[in-house]
C-alpha positions in Angstrom: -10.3 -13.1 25.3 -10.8 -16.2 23.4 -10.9 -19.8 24.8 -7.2 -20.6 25.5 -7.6 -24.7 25.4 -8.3 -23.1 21.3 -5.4 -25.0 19.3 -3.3 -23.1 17.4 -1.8 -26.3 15.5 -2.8 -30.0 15.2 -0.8 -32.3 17.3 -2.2 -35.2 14.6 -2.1 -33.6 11.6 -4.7 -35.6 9.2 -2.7 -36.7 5.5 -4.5 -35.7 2.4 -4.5 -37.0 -0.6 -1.3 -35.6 -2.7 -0.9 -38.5 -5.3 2.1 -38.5 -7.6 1.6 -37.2 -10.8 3.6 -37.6 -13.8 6.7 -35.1 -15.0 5.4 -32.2 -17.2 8.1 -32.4 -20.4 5.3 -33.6 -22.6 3.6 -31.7 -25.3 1.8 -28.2 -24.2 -1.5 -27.7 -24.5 -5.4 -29.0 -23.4 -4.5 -32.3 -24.4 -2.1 -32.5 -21.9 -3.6 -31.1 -19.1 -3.6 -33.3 -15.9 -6.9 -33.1 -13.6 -7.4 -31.6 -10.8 -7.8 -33.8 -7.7 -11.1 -33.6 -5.9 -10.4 -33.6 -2.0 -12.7 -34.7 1.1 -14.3 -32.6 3.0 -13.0 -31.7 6.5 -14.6 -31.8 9.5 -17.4 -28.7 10.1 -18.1 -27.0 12.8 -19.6 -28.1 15.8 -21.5 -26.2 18.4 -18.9 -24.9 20.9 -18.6 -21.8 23.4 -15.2 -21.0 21.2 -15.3 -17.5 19.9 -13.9 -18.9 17.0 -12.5 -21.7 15.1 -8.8 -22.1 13.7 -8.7 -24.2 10.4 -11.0 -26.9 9.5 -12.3 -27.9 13.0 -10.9 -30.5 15.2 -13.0 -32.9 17.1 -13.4 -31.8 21.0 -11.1 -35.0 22.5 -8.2 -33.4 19.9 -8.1 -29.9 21.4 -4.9 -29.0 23.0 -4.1 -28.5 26.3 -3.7 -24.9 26.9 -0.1 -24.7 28.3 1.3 -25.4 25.2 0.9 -22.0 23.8 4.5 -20.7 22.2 3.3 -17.8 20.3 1.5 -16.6 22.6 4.1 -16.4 25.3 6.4 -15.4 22.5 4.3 -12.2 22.6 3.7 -11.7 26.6 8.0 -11.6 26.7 7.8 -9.1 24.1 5.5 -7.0 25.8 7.3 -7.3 28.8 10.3 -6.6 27.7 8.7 -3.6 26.1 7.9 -2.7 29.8 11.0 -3.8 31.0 12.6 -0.7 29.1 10.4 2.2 30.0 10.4 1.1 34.3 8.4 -0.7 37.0 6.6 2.5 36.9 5.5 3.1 33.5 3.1 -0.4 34.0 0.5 1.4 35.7 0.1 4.1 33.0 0.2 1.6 30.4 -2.8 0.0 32.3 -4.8 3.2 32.4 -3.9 4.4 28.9 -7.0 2.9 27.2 -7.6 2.1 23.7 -7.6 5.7 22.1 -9.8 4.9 19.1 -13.2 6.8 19.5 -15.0 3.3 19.1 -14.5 -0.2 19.2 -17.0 -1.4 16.0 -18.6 -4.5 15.9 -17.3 -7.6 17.5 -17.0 -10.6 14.5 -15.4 -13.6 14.6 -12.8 -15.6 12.8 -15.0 -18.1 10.8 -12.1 -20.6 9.6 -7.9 -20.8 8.9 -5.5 -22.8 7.3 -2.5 -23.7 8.9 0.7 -24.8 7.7 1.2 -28.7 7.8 -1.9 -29.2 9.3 -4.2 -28.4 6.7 -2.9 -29.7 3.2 0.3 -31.2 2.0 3.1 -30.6 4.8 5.5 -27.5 4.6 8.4 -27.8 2.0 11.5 -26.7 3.6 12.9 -23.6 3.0 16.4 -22.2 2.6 17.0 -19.4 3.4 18.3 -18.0 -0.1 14.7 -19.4 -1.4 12.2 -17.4 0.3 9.4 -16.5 -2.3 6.6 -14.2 -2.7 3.8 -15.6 -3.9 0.9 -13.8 -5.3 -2.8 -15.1 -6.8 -5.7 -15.2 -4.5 -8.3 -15.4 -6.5 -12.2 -15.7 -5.6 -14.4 -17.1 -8.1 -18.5 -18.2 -6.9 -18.3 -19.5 -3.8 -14.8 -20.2 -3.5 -11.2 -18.6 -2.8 -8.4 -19.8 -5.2 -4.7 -19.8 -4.0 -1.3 -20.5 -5.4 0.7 -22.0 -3.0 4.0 -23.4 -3.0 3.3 -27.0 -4.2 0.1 -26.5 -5.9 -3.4 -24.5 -6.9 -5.9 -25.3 -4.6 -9.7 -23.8 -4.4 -11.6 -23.5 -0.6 -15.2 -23.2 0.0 -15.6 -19.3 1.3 -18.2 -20.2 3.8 -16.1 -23.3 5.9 -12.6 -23.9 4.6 -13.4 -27.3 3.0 -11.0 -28.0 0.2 -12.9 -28.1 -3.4 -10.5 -29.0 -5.4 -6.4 -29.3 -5.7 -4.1 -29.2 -8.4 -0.8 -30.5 -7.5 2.3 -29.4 -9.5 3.7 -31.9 -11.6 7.2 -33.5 -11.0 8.0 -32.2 -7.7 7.6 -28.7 -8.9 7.4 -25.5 -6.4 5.6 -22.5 -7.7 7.8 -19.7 -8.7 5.3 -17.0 -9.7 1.2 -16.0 -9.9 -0.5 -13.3 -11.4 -2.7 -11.4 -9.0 -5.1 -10.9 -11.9 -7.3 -13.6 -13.9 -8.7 -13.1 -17.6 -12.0 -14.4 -17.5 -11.5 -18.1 -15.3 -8.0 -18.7 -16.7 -4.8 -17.6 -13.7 -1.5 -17.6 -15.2 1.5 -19.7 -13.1 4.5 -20.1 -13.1 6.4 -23.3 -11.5 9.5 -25.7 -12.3 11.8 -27.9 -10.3 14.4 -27.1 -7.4 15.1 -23.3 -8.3 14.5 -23.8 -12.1 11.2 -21.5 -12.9 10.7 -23.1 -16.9 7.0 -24.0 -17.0 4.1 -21.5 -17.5 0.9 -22.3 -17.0 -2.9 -21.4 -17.5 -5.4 -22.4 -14.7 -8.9 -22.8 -15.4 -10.0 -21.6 -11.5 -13.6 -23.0 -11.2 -12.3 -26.2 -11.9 -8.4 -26.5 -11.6 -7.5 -27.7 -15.6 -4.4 -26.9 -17.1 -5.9 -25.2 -19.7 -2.3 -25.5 -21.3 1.4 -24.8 -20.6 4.6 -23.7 -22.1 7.8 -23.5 -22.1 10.1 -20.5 -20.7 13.7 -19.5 -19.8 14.3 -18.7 -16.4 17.0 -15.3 -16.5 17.1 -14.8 -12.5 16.4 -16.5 -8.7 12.9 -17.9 -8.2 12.7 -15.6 -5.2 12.4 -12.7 -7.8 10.4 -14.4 -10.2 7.0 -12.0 -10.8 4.2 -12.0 -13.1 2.5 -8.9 -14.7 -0.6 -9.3 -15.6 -3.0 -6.5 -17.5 -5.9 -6.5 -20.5 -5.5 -10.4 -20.6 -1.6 -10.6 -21.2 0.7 -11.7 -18.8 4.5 -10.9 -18.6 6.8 -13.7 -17.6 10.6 -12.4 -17.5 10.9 -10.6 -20.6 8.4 -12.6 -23.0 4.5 -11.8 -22.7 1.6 -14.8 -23.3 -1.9 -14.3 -24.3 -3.7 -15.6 -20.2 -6.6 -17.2 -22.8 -5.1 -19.6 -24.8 -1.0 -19.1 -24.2 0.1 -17.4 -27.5 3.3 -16.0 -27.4 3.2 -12.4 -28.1 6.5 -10.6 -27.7 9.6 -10.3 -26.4 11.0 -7.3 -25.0 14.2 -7.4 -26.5 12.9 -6.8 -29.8 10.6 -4.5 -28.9 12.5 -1.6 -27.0 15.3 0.9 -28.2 18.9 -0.7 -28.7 20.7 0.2 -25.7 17.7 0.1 -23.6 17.8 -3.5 -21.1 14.4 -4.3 -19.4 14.5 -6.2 -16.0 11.2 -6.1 -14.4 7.0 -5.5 -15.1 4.6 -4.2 -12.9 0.5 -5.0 -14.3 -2.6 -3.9 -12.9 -4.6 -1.4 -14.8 -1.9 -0.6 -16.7 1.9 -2.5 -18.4 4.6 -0.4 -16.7 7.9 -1.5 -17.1 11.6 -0.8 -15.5 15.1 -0.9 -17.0 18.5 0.4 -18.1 19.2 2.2 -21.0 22.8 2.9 -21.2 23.7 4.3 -17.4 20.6 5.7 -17.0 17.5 3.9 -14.9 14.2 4.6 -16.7 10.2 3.3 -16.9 8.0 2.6 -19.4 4.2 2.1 -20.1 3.9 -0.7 -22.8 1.2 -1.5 -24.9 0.5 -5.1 -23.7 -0.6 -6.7 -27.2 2.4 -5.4 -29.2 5.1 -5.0 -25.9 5.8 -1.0 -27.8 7.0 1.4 -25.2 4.1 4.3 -25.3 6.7 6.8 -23.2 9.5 6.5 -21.2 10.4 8.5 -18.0 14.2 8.4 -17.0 15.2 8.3 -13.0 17.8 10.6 -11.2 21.0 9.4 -11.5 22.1 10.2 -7.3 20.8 6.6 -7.0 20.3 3.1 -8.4 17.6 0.6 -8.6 18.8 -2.7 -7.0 18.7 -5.6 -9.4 15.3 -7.6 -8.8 13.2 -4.8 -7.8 11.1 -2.4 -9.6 10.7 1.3 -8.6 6.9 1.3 -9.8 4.8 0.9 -6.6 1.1 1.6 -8.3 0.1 1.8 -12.3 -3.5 3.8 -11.6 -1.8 6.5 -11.9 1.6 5.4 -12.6 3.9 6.2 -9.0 8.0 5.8 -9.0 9.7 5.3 -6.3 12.5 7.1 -7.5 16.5 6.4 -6.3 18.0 8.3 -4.2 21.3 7.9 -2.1 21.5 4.9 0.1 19.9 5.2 3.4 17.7 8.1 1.4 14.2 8.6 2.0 11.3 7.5 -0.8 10.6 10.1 -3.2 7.6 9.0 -4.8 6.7 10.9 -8.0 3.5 10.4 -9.7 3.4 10.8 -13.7 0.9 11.9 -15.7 -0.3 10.1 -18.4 2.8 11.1 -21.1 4.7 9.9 -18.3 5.8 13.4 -17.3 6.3 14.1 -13.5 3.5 15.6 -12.0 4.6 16.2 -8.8 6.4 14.2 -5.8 5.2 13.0 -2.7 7.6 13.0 0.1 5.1 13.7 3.4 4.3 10.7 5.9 7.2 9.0 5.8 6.2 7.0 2.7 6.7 3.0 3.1 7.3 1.9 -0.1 11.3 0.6 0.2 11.6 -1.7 -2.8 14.4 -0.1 -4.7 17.4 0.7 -1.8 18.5 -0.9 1.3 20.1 -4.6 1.1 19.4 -7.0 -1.7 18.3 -10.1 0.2 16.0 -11.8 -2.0 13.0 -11.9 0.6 12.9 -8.4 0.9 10.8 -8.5 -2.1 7.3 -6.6 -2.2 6.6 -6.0 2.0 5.4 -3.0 1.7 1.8 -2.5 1.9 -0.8 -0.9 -0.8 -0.8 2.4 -2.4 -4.0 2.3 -3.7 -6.1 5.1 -5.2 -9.7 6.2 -6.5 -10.1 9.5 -9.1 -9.6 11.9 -6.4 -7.4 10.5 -3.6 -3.7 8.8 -3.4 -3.5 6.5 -0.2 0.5 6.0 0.9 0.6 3.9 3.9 3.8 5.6 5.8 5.4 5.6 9.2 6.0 8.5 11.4 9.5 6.9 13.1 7.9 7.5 16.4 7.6 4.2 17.7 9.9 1.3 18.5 9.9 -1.6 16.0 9.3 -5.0 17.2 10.5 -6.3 14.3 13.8 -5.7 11.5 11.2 -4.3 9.2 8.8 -1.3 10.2 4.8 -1.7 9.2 2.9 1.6 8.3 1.5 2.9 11.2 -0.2 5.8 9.5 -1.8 7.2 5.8 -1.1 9.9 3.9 -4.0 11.5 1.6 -3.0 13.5 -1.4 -5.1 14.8 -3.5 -4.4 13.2 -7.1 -5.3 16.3 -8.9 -2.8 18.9 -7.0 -0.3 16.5 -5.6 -1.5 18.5 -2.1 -1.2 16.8 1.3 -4.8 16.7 2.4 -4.1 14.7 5.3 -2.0 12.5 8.0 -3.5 10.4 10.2 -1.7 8.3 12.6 -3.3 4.8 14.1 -2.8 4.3 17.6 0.0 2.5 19.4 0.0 -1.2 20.3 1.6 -0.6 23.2 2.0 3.0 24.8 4.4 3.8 27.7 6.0 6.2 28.7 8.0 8.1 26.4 8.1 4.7 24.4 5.2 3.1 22.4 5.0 -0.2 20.0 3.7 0.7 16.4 0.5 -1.1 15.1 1.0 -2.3 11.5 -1.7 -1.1 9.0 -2.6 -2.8 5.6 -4.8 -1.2 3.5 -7.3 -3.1 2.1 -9.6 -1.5 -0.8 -10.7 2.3 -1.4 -14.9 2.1 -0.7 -17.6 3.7 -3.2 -17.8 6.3 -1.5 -13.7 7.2 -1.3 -13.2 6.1 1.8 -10.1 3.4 2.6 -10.2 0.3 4.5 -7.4 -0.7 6.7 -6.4 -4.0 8.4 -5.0 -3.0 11.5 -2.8 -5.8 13.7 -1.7 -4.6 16.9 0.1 -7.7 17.3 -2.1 -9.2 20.2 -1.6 -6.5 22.7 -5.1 -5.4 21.6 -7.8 -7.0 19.4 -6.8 -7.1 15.2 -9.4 -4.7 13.6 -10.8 -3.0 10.3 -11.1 0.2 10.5 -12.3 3.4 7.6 -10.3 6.4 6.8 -12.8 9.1 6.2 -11.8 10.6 3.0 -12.4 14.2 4.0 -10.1 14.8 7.4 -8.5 11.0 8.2 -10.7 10.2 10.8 -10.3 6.8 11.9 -13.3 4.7 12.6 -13.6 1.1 14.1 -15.9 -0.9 11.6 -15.2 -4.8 13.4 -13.1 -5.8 16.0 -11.5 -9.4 15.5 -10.6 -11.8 18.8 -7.1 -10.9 20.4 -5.9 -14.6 20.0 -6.1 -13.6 16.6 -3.7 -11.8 16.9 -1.4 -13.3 18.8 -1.4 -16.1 16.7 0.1 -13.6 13.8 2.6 -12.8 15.8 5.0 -10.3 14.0 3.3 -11.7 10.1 1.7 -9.3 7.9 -0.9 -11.0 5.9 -1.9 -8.9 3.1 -5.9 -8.6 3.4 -8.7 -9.1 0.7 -12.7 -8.6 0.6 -15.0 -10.1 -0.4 -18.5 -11.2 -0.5 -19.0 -9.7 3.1 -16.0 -12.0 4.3 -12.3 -10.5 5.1 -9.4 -12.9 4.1 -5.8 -12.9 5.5 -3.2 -14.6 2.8 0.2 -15.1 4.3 2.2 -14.5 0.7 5.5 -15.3 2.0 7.1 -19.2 1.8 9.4 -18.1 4.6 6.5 -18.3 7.7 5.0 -22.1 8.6 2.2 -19.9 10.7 -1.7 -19.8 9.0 -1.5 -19.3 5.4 -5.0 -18.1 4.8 -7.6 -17.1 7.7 -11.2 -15.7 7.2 -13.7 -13.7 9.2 -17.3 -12.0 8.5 -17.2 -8.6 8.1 -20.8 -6.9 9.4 -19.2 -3.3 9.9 -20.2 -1.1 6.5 -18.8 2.3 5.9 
């Protein structure tokens, strides 16, 4: 295990520089662009017998004593309450139960991470009813680019150290960020208190307002979302040229009369979700011209909540169609007419954005369906295990064949935490599908055994252990889910959520290949 005097927060946080800057009701455009702030470079690392280092490195008199470790006792009473529940006697099986994965891959370390209020302006405080998702990690050259909740700040990929920030003006939070760039220029979206009225290009190898406009916010920030695909992004109901902010359309005037649209999903392609009349339906839209190109009505035996979208992938185009409350998914993939092709109902399919509650935070946790020309990846879980949390994680993948719509496989990860008759789920995030159609999976077991990345063999679901990360890794994720992106040999962790003051964005080397 790690070195446990290894702090897992600074107990003297260092201030950075977060100037104020003037309001941003002045004229749009280059012209008005405020610069970007340039930031001092922290601390490096030092030689040290630590198997890793959390966030730009402390000095060795600042490291923390190790009793004061809160998460990770957090996570010893969970397991032994787990324990608690199965008997005295199931402890000794647990012990001899083993790791069950036929290899344990290469042992890498965590290379840097950025924690909340230590690293960076301090953590804006959060009510509950304004929890936001916040997309846009973004790698250009040698750095990683992130939206976060007060401004657009660039890292160095190799140590952490800050490039460059761009504060939001006024006081403003960030509302929205496409996942997708066009060319250097990121599209945000940011306003004042819960108003979302500003949108934004970002030139990301350098941080310039490359200009800015003027929108009408029609819903809670917590929902806001940008679609981004072919260099348009959609913002609400009105789509922007991402290289030079020309207004393009407005869906009102672009669909049928009847017909209401309420949310966009980009990627490779413009899919869009709506009412017409009493009937929930999706279209693909032409992004230049905002034209429907088809449109594929839902059963009516359920309803799409307001603020969420039943599109969970555009390559092909997948709905997650409604069914009765407390239903399972139904995911139905169309063909490129938008005709149904078939459905996809094996593997307990995780992709719960259109039923259950409405709380605002609910938004987009479930993990990637993500797909090459001959498979479909659904993460799902099998029910089997007890969740530590309100929310399960996919503790298994489902490949279909995208031609037939055939199961080809189910493969199930181990358990955290296996007792008997009861076992803890580990939480998989898929990563990427590789050249060669296999899928990469972040795995978190939640610290009762090491975080890894693992490959799904695209022929029978084999799972095989490409790196192993430290355990105190972890344990210092606790319950979070970061969603995971490669790159450049390096994996990166990005804690999307304003709801969590934990590490924001953590990354390790990646020497396992498939």
């Amino acid at each position: 295990m790690a070195n446990p005097n290894l702090p897992l927060h600074d107990p003297h946080p260092q201030p950075g520089p977060h100037p104020h800057t003037p309001g941003y009701g002045g004229p749009a455009g280059p012209g008005s662009a405020l610069p970007p702030t340039p930031a001092p470079m922290p601390l490096q690392p030092a030689p040290s017998d630590h198997h890793f280092v959390f966030g730009p490195p402390l000095a060795p008199d600042r490291i923390r004593p190790a009793r004061d470790r809160p998460v990770l006792l957090r996570t010893a009473i969970l397991a032994l309450l787990v324990l608690a529940l199965a008997g005295v006697g199931a402890v000794r099986q647990a012990v001899l139960h083993g790791d069950e994965y036929g290899n344990t891959g290469e042992h890498v370390s965590v290379a840097w991470a950025l924690k909340e209020g230590r690293d960076g302006p301090k953590p804006v405080s959060t009510a509950g009813s304004d929890v936001r998702t916040l997309e846009g990690t973004w790698f250009q050259g040698d750095t990683v680019v992130r939206s976060e909740r007060t401004r657009v700040v660039a890292y160095r990929v190799d140590s952490g150290a800050t490039v460059w920030e761009k504060p939001l003006p006024n006081g403003a939070a960030m509302c929205a960020a496409g996942a997708e760039t066009d060319g250097p220029i990121a599209v945000v979206v940011y306003g004042v208190g819960t108003a979302c009225d500003r949108i934004a290009g970002i030139d990301i190898t350098s941080g310039t307002e490359v200009w800015a406009k003027p929108r009408t916010a029609k819903g809670p920030a917590a929902l806001e979302r940008l679609a981004v695909s072919r260099g348009v992004a959609v913002s609400g109901d009105t789509a922007f040229r991402i290289r030079d902010g020309t207004q393009l359309w407005v869906a009102d005037r672009t669909f049928a009369v009847g017909c209401q649209v309420t949310g966009f999903r980009g990627g490779a392609a413009l899919v869009a979700n709506g009412r017409c009349g009493s009937t929930d339906a999706v279209w693909a839209v032409d992004p230049l011209t905002g034209k429907p190109a088809w449109v594929h009505k839902l059963p009516t035996e359920g309803t799409v909540l307001a603020g969420t979208s039943p599109v969970v992938a555009t390559s092909p185009v997948i709905v997650d169609e409604p069914t009765a409350p407390g239903g399972p998914a139904r995911l139905t993939v169309l063909t490129e007419r938008g005709e149904p092709a078939y459905t996809i109902d094996a593997g307990g399919p995780l992709v719960d954005d259109t039923r259950g509650d409405a709380r605002e935070d609910k938004r987009d946790t479930s993990p990637r369906v993500l797909a090459d020309e001959r498979t479909i990846y659904v993460p799902g879980n099998n029910g089997r295990s007890v969740h530590a949390s309100n929310t399960p994680g996919a503790n298994q993948i489902v490949a279909v064949d995208r031609q037939t719509g055939r199961v080809r496989w189910i493969s199930a990860l181990p358990a955290a935490v296996k007792v008997v008759g009861l076992s803890v789920d580990s939480k998989a995030a898929p990563i990427a599908v590789a050249p060669d159609g296999a899928l990469r999976v972040w795995v978190n077991a939640r610290g009762s055994k090491p975080p890894r990345l693992v490959r799904f063999d695209p022929q029978n679901g084999h799972i095989r252990v490409l790196a192993e990360y430290p355990l105190r890794l972890g344990v210092s994720l606790a319950e979070a889910m970061p969603k995971p992106f490669e790159h450049d040999g390096r994996l990166f962790l990005v804690d999307e959520s304003t709801a969590g003051l934990g590490y924001r964005l953590i990354t390790g080397s990646i020497r396992g290949k498939s």
